[in-house]
C-alpha positions in Angstrom: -22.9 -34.9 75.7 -21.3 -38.3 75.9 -17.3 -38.4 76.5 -15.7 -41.8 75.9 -11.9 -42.3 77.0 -10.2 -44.3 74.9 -6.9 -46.4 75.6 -5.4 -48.6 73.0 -1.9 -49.8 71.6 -0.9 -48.0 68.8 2.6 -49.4 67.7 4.8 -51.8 68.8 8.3 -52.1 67.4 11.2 -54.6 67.8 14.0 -52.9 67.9 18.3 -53.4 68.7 20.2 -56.7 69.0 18.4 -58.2 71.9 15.0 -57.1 70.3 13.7 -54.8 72.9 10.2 -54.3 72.3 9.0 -50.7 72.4 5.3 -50.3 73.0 3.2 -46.9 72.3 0.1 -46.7 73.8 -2.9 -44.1 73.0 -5.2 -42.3 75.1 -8.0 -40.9 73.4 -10.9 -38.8 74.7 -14.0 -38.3 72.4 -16.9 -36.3 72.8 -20.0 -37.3 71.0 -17.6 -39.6 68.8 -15.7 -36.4 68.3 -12.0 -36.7 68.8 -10.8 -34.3 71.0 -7.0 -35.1 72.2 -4.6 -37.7 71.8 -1.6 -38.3 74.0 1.0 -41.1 73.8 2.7 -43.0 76.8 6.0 -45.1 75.8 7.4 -48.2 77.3 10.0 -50.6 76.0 10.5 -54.6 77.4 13.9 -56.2 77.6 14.5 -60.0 77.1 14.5 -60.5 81.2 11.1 -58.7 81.2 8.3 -60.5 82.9 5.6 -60.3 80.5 2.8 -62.0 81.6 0.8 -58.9 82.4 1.5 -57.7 79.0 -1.7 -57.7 76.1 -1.3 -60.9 74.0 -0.1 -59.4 71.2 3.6 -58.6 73.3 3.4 -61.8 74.7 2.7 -63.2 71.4 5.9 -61.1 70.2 8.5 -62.0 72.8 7.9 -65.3 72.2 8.5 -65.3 68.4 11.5 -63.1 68.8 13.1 -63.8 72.7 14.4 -67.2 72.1 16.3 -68.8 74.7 19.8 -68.4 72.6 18.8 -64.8 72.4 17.9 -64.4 75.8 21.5 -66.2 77.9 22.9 -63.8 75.2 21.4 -60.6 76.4 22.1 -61.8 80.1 25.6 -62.7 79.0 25.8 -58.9 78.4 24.5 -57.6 81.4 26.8 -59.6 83.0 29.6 -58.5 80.8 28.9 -54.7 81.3 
């Protein structure tokens, strides 16, 4: 019997006018190759988030969609609120 636990990003979504990013990430644990439950843990980065500890493919994302406009704009906001 070999069990084999499994954690990988699932679906990433850009979402709302600052372009939050919401990540889903899956834990999977298989026996014998054999899936055997799934369960889903949700996060979502804001333009201020520090997102160097991040997989490359949200770093890769925040800096396609975080521009600087966007980002003075979101603080603007915050400040605003």
């Amino acid at each position: 019997m070999s069990l084999e636990k499994i954690k990988k990003i699932d679906k990433i979504e850009i979402v709302g006018e600052y372009k939050n990013i919401q990540v889903r990430e899956a834990t999977i644990i298989k026996e014998d190759g054999v899936e055997l439950s799934r369960a889903f843990h949700r996060y979502s980065l804001s333009p201020d988030a520090d997102v160097s500890g991040q997989p490359t493919d949200i770093v890769e994302i925040s800096k396609l969609y975080w521009t600087d406009e966007l980002k003075q704009k979101y603080a603007d906001s915050l400040e605003n609120n």
